[in-house]
GUTOR-905890 format. One record per residue (C-alpha): x, y, z. Coordinates in steps of 0.05 Angstrom, whole numbers, plus 5000, padded with zeros to 4 digits. Last residue first. Example, Ala and Ser with C-alpha at 12.3 -4.5 7.8 and 13.67 -1.06 7.14 Angstrom:
// GUTOR-905890
X|Y|Z
5273|4979|5143
5246|4910|5156
This chain:
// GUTOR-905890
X|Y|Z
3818|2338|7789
3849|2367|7733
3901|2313|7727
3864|2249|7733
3825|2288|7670
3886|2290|7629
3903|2217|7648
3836|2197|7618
3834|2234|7555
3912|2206|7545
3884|2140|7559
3829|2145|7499
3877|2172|7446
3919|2100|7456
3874|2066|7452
3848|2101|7380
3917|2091|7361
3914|2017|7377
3854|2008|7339
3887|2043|7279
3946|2006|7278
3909|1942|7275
3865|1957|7227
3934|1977|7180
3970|1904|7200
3906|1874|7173
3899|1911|7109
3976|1892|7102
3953|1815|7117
3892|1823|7055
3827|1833|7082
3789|1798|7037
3740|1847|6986
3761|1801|6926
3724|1862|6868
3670|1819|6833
3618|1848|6857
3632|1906|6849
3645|1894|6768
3715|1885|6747
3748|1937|6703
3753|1913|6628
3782|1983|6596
3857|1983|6621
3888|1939|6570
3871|1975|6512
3916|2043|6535
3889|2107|6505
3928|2146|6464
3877|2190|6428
3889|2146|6358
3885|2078|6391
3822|2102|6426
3801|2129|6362
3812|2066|6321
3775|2020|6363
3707|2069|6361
3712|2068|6288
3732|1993|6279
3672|1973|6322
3691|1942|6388
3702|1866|6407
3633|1847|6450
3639|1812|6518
3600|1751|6541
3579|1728|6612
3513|1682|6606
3508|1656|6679
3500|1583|6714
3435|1556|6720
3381|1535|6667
3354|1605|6656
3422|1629|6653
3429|1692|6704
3452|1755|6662
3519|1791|6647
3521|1839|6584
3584|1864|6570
3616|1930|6511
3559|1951|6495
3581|2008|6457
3576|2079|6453
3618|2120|6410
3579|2163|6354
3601|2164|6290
3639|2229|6270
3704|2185|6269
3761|2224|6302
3820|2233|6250
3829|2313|6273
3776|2355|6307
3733|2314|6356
3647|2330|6357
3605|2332|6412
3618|2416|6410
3575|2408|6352
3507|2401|6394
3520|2347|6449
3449|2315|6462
3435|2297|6379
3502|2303|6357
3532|2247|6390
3597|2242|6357
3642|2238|6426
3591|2222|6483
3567|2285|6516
3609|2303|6583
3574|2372|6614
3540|2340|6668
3474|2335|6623
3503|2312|6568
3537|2252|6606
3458|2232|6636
3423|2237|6566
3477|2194|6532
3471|2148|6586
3394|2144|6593
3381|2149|6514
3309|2109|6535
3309|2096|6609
3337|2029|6630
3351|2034|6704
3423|2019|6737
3461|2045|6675
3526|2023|6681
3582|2070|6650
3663|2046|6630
3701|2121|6612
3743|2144|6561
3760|2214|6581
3775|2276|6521
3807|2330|6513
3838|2353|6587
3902|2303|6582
3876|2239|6545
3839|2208|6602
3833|2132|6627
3788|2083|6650
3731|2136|6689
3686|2101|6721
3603|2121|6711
3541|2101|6746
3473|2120|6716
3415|2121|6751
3344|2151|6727
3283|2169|6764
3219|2188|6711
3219|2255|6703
3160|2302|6719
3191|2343|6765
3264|2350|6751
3256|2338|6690
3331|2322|6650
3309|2307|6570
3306|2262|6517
3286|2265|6456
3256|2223|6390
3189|2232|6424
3152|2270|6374
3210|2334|6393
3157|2386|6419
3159|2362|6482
3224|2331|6509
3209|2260|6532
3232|2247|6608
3287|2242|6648
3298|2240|6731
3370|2258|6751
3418|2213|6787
3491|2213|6764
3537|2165|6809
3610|2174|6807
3675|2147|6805
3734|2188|6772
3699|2259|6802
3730|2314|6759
3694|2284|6690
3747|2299|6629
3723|2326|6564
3684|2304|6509
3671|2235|6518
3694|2167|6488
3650|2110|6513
3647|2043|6542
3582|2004|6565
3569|1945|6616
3505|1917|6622
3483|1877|6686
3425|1836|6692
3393|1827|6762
3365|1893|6750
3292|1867|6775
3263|1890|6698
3325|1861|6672
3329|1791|6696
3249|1787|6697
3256|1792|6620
3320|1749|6614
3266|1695|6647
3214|1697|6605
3245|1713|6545
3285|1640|6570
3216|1607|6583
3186|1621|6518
3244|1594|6476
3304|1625|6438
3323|1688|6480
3359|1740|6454
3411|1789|6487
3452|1841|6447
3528|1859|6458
3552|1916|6423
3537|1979|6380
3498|2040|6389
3472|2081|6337
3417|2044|6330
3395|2053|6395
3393|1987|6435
3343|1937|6458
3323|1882|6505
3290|1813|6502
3284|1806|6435
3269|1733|6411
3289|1685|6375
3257|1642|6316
3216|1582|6325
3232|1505|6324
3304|1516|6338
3365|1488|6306
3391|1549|6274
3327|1597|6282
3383|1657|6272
3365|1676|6205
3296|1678|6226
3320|1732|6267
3344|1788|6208
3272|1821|6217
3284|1841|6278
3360|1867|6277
3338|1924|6227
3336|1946|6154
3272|1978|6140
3277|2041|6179
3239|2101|6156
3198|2095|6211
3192|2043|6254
3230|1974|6253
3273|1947|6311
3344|1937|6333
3365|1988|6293
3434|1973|6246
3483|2034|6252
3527|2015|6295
3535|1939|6286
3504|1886|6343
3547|1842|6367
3494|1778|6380
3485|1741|6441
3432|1675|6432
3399|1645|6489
3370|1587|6512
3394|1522|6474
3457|1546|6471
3494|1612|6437
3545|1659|6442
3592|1703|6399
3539|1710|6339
3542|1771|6290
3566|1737|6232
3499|1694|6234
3470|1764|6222
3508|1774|6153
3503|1699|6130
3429|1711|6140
3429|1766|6103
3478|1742|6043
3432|1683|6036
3381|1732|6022
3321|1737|6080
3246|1719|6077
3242|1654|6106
3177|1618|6100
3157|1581|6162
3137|1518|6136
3052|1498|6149
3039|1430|6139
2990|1409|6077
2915|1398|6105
2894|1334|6093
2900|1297|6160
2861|1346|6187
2804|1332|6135
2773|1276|6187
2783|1323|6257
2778|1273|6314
2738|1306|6367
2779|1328|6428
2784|1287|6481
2774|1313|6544
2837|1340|6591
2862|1320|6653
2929|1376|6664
2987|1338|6702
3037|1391|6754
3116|1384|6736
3129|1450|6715
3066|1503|6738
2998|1523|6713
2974|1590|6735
2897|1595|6730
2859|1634|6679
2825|1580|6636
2786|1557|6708
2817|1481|6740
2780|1435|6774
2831|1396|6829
2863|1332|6796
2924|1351|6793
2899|1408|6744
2828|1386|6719
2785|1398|6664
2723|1362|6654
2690|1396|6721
2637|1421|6676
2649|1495|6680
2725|1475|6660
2694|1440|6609
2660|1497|6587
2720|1546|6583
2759|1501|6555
2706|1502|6496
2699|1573|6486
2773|1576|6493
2790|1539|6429
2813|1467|6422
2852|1467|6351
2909|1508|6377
2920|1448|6428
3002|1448|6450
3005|1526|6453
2945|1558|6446
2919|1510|6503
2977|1529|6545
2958|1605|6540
2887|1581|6563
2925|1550|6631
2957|1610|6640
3026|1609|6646
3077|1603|6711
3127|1539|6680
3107|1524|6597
3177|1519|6582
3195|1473|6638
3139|1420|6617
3067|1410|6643
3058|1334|6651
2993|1323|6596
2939|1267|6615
2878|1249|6561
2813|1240|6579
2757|1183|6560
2690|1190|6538
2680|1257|6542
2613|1313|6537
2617|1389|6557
2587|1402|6483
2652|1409|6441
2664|1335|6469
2617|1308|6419
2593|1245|6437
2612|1193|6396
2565|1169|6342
2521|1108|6376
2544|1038|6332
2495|1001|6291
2474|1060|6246
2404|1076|6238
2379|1028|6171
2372|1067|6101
2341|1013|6068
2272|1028|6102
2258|1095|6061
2266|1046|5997
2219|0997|6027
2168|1043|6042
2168|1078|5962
2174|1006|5939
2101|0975|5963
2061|1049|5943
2107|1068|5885
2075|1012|5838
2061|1052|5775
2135|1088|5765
2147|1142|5800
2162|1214|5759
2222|1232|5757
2236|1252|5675
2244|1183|5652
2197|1134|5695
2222|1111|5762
2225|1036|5790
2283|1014|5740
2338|1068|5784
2381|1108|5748
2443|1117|5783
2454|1160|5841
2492|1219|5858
2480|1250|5785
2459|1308|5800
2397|1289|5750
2394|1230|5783
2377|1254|5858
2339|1316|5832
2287|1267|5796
2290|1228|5862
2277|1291|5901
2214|1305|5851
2186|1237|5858
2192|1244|5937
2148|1312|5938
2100|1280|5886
2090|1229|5939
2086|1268|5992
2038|1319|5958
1990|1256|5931
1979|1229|6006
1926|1176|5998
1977|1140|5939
1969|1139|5871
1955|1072|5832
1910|1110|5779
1851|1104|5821
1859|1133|5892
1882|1095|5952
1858|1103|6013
1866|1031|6039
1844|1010|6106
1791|0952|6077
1725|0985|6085
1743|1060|6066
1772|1129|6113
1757|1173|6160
1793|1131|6212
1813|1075|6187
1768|1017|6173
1771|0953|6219
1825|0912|6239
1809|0902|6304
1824|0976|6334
1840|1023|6262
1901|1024|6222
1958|1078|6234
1970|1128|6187
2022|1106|6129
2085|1077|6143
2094|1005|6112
């Protein structure tokens, strides 16, 4: 029975009467406000209905006449529990740990970006305190949220707190906003795909992105291309909406990763055709000259700065010309400069064929010559992320296939091998010709010799 605590040898409390007890007439207690207090919580009790009526309270809350022997024994029924709750590991404290191998996708992230990724529900406050406490471990070393983690290493983490309601919540489905006739329209546009990488032909006319004005673009069609995925893919490079052709996306982490550093390190190649006004007089050449935005245009344009350019490289081939009218011609851009190319062939007096915006209306052919513009992506050539390469050409648009057919041009000529790809063996003619040439150059040197026999 709680109370205050009875005096040495039995004898009166302190303050109080012979016998220990306090108690006032009327059966109520030495501590009235406590007492009242509990009546009035047991009167809230059963009006909320949590708890039956109890016998040993009077209607309206009040306690019935023998509170003082019950009052203790109902606070008593209420026993601590027989088990310890488990410590909660929000607080730096574990019990046990649990061991993750870190997997190919997650290779060269930060250890908090793998936390967002395989334990949303531990947030970095709290990996950031057990790393402060030693509780969380890379190969067994201590480990801060900001370190590199890397394929094949084991990451010791706590155990989170069991979540009761978790279990509850309804799982999230990605809802997919697109018309069957959408996604049927950008599944059209596959010519590769594996478990890495997706290449798409993109339409002229469709931008890869949104801004403004522009609703309809190659972004929002992804989740039509989730296939058998757990997320949708992702860009990885871009092109103008007026261009068509071969488009790169990656379908995991590690491939956007990967195609990334591929073009950033120009590892990737790209591989474009175009009609242009004109004919180039160098077949093979190299166009250098720095580009930057043109002020006064909001960005939309392009222009050739000499000094405050950023450096630009363009190679171009001519394939084939159609007398002095027009050249169709194979570029590679060796940096990634927005409008580069079409930038680069205005400049030396060759703007693509319907390219209003850098050729003015001389960019424009007379006769059954589509005003669209021609550029197109015609290969993209990247490292695979799991060995091997992605090599994939895009067919052309009908516009830009029908006005090569209608200038003339020859189909068969446009694929031209890359450098690399060009057998540089010395073939036995090539061997025949090196060896006529050293001997000639012999032969020169004795005649110097006997000549200066003679003048002596």
């Amino acid at each position: 029975m709680k109370g205050r605590p009875p005096g040495k040898s039995g004898g009166p409390a302190r303050g109080g009467k012979p016998g220990g007890s306090s108690a006032k007439p009327g059966g109520r207690s030495g501590a009235p406000g406590r007492a009242r207090g509990g009546a009035k919580a047991a009167s809230a009790r059963k009006q909320d209905g949590d708890r039956p009526f109890k016998p040993g309270t009077k209607p309206g809350g009040k306690p019935a006449a023998k509170p003082r022997t019950k009052a203790p024994a109902v606070r008593a029924a209420a026993p601590a529990p027989a088990v310890a709750a488990k410590p909660n590991p929000a607080k730096g404290v574990s019990l046990d740990v649990r061991q993750y191998r870190v997997q190919a996708d997650d290779d060269g992230i930060r250890l908090d970006r793998w936390f967002q990724r395989h334990l949303p529900d531990v947030g970095f406050n709290i990996v950031s305190r057990w790393s402060r406490t030693g509780q969380l471990r890379v190969d067994g070393a201590r480990a801060a949220p900001g370190d590199r983690i890397a394929e094949g290493q084991m990451i010791r983490v706590p155990p989170a707190e069991p979540k009761v309601a978790a279990a509850d919540k309804p799982k999230r489905v990605r809802v997919i906003d697109l018309t069957e006739d959408e996604i049927a329209y950008v599944q059209d546009m596959v010519i590769h795909r594996d478990k890495q990488a997706i290449v798409i032909n993109k339409p002229p006319g469709l931008a890869t992105q949104g801004g403004t004005k522009t609703d309809e673009h190659v972004d929002r069609l992804l989740d039509g291309l989730i296939f058998d995925a757990e997320s949708r893919p992702k860009l990885v490079h871009r092109l103008d909406k007026d261009t068509s052709g071969a488009l790169l996306l990656a379908r995991s982490s590690r491939s956007a990763a990967h195609f990334a550093k591929a073009f950033s390190s120009r590892t990737a190649r790209k591989v474009y055709w175009a009609i242009v006004i004109g004919v180039p007089s160098i077949d093979d050449g190299m166009i250098e000259l720095p580009i930057t935005k043109q002020p006064g245009t909001g960005g939309e344009k392009m222009h050739v700065d000499e000094e405050e350019g950023l450096p630009a490289r363009t190679r171009y081939r001519v394939i084939e010309r159609a007398g002095n009218r027009a050249a169709w011609v194979e570029l590679q851009p060796y940096t990634g400069r927005t409008h580069q190319l079409r930038v680069h062939m205005a400049a030396i007096g060759h703007p693509l064929v319907g390219d209003g915006k850098y050729g003015g209306k001389d960019s424009f052919l007379s006769g059954s010559i589509s005003r669209k513009m021609h550029l197109h992506a015609r290969r993209i050539r990247v490292d695979h992320p799991d060995g091997g390469r992605i090599d994939m050409k895009a067919e052309l648009p009908e516009h830009f296939l029908n006005s090569l057919i209608a200038l003339g041009f020859d189909l068969s000529l446009g694929d031209m091998p890359l450098d690399d790809e060009i057998d540089r063996t010395p073939t036995r003619e090539d061997e025949k010709k090196a060896a006529r040439a050293h001997a000639k150059q012999i032969r020169k040197g004795r005649r110097g010799e006997r000549r200066g026999r003679g003048e002596k």
